[in-house]
C-alpha positions as CSV (number, residue, x, y, z in Angstrom):
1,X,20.7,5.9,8.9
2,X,17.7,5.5,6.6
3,X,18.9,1.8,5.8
4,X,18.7,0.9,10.0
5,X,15.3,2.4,10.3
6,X,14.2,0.2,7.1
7,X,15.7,-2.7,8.5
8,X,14.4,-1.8,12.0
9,X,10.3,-1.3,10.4
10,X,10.7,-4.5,7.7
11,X,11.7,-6.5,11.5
12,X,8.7,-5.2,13.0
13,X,6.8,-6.2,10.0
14,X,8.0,-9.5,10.3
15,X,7.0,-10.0,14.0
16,X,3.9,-8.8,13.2
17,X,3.5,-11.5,10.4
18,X,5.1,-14.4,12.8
19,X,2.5,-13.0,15.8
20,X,-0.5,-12.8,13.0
21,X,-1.0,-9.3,14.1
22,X,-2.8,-7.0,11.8
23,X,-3.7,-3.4,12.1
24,X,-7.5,-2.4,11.9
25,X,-8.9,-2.5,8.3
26,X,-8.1,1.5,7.0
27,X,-11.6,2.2,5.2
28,X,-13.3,0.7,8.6
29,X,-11.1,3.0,10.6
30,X,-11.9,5.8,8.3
31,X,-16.0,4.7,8.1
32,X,-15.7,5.1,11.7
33,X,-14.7,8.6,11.5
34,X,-17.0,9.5,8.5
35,X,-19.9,8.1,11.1
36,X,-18.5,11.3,13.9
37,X,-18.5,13.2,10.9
38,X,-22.1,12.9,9.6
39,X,-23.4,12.5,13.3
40,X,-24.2,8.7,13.2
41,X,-24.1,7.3,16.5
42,X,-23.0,4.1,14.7
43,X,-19.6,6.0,15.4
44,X,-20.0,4.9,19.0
45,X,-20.3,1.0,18.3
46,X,-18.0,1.0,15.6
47,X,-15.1,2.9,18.0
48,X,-15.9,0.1,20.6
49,X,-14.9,-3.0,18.6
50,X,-11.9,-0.7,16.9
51,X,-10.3,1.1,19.7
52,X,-10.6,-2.3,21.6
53,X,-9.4,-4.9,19.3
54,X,-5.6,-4.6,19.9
55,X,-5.7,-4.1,16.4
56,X,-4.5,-0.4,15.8
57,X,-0.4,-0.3,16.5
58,X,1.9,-1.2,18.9
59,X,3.6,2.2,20.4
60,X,4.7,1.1,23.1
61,X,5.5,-2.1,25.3
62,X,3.0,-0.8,28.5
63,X,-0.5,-1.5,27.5
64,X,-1.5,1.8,28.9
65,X,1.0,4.1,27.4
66,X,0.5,2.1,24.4
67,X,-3.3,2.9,24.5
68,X,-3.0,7.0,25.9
69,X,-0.9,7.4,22.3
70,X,-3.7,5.6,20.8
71,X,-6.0,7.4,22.2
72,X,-4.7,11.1,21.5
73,X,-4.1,9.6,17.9
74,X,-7.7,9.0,17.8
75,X,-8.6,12.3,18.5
76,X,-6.5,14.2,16.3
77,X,-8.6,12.4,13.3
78,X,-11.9,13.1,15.3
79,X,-11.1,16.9,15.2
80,X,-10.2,17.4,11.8
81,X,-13.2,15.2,10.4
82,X,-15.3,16.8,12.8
83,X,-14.1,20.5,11.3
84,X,-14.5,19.1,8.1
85,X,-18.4,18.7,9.1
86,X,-18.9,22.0,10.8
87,X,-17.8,21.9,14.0
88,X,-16.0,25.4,14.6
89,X,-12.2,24.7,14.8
90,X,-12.0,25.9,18.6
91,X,-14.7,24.3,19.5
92,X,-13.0,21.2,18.1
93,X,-9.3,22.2,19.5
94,X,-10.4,22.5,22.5
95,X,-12.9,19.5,23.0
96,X,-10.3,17.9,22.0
97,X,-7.4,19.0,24.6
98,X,-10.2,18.6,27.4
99,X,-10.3,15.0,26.5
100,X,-6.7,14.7,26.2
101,X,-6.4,16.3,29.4
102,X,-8.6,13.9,30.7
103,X,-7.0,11.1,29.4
104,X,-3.6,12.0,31.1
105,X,-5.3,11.2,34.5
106,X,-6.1,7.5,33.3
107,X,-4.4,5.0,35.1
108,X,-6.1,1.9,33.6
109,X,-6.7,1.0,29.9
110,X,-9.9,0.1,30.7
111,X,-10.5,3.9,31.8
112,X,-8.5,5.0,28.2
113,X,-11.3,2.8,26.6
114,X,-14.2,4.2,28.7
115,X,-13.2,7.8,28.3
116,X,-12.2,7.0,24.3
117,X,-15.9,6.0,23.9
118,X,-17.0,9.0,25.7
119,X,-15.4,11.6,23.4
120,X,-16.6,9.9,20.3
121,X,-19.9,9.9,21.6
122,X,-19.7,14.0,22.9
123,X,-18.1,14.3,19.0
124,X,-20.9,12.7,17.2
125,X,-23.9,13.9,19.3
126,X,-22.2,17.4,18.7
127,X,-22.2,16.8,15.0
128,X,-25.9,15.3,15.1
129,X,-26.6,18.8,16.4
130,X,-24.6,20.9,14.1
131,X,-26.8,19.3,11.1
132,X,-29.7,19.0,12.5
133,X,-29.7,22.5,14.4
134,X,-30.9,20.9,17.0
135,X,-29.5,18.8,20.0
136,X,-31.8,15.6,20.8
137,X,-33.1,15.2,24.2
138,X,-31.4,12.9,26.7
139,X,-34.4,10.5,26.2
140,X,-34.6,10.3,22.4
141,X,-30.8,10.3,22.7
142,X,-30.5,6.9,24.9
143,X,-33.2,5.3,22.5
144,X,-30.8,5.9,19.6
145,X,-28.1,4.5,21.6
146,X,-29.9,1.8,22.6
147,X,-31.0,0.6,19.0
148,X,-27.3,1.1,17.9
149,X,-26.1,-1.3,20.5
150,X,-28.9,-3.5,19.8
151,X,-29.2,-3.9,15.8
152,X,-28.3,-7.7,16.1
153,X,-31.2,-8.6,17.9
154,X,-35.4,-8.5,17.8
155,X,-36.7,-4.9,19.4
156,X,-39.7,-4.2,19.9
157,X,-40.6,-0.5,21.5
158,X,-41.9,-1.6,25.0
159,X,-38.2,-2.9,25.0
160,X,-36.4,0.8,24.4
161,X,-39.3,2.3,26.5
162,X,-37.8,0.0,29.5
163,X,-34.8,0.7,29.2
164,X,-35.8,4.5,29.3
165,X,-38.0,4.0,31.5
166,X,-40.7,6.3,29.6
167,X,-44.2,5.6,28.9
168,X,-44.3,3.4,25.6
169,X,-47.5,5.4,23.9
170,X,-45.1,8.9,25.8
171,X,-41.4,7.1,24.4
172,X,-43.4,7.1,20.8
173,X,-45.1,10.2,20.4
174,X,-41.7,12.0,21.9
175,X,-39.5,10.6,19.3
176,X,-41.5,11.0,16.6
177,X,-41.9,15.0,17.2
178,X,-38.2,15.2,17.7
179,X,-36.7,12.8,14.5
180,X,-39.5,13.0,12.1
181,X,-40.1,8.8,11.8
182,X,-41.2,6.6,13.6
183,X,-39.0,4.2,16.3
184,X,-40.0,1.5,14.1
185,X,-38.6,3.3,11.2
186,X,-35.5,4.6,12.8
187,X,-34.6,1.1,13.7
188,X,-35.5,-0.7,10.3
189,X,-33.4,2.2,8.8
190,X,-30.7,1.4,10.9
191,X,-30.6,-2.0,10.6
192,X,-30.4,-1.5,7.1
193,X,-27.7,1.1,6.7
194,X,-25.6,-1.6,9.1
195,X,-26.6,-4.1,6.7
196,X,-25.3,-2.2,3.7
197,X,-22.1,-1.5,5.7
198,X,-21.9,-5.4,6.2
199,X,-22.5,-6.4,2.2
200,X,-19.7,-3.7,1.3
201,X,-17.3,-4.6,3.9
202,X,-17.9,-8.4,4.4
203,X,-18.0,-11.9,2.0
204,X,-21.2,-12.8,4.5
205,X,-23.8,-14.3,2.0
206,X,-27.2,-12.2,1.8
207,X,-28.8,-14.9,3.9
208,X,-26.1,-14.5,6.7
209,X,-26.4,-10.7,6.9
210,X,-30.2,-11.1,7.6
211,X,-29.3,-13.4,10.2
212,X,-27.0,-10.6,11.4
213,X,-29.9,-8.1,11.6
214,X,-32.2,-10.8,13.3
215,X,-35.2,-10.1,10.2
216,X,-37.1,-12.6,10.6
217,X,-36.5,-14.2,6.8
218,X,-34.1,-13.6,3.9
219,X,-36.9,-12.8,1.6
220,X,-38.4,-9.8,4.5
221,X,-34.7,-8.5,4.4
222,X,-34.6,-8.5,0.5
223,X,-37.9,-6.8,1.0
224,X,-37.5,-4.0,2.7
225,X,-33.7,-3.4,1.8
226,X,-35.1,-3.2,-2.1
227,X,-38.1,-0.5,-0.6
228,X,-35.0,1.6,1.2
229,X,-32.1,1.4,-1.7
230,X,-34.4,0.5,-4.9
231,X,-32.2,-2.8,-4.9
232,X,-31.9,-6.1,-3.9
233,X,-28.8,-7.1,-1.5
234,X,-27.2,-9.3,-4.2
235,X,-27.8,-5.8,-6.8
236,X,-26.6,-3.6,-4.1
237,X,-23.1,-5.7,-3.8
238,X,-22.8,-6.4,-7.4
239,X,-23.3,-2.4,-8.4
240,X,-20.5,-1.3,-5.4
241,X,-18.2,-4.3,-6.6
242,X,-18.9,-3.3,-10.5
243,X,-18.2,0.4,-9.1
244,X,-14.9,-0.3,-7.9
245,X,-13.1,-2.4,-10.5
């Protein structure tokens, strides 16, 4: 019996390698996680391109019981890292079965992916609060959203303020009373921590992950990534490689 299911999984492997399908990369699955975890609204992005990609397992030949498992699979991890962060347990339990429940009405995989993006965003906005001992308002909330989903490209805050549709001078003085920094400095910080995320997990040059980030040069990247980590982006990657080895 053990011999057939070996056979049966070294198969599947092969199909796998003949179809050049490969599951998602572990530690980005895991980062992905960590980001609910820590409250980092990255989580939301990163779960888009994840959940999304056709990359996480083949469970079953329908495409939307193959995503429900998927889905429920996603959530069990949510709940435990989210425990591990301080979410009570039945809080977590129980979020989690609401979503589930949810899920089980889906009769699209586009409405699994929706309702997958919604959970990890009720997750990590709950863990946001939990450390922070404070929710954000709805406002300050969509601004964060917005620069998450906009890292790739020039911002300027009359652009979040639209989107909101606040008062520019009101979006500024709002955010800064609730976060502590500036919307400048939430969004430089931002684009930074992604661009640490992309030196780590990437073989992009320095050059191309300013272009990533849309700074405006390589040597105002290498600027202010050396005023937020104390090193340059080459130091930074040469450090975490030296670390690892």
């Amino acid at each position: 019996m053990k011999r057939k299911i070996k056979e049966q999984i070294s198969y599947m492997e092969f199909l796998n390698r003949e179809n050049d399908f490969h599951h998602s990369d572990y530690e980005e699955e895991m980062r992905m996680y960590r980001y609910v975890r820590d409250g980092d609204l990255r989580a939301v992005e990163r779960a888009r391109r994840i959940f999304c990609a056709g990359k996480q397992g083949h469970l079953s030949d329908d495409p939307l019981t193959n995503m429900k498992y998927l889905f429920v699979a996603s959530m069990t991890l949510v709940v435990r890292f989210a425990i591990t962060g301080g979410m009570n347990s039945e809080t977590a339990y129980t979020s989690s079965d609401y979503y589930i429940q949810q899920m089980d009405k889906c009769k699209s995989t586009e409405e699994v992916s929706g309702l997958h993006e919604e959970a990890i965003r009720y997750f990590t906005e709950y863990m946001a609060g939990q450390q922070k001992d404070k929710i954000y308002s709805k406002t300050v909330m969509r601004c964060m959203d917005y620069i998450c989903r906009h890292l790739n490209r020039p911002v300027r805050v009359a652009d979040i303020a639209d989107y909101v549709q606040k008062n520019p001078d009101y979006l500024s003085s709002l955010f800064k009373k609730e976060t502590g920094k500036t919307i400048t400095a939430y969004l430089m910080e931002s684009k930074l921590q992604a661009a640490e995320d992309m030196l780590l997990d990437s073989d992009c040059s320095c050059a191309e992950v300013s272009a990533a980030f849309a700074f405006s040069s390589q040597s105002y990247f290498t600027k202010m990534f050396r005023q937020y980590t104390g090193e340059t982006p080459r130091k930074f990657r040469e450090k975490y490689v030296h670390s690892r080895l």
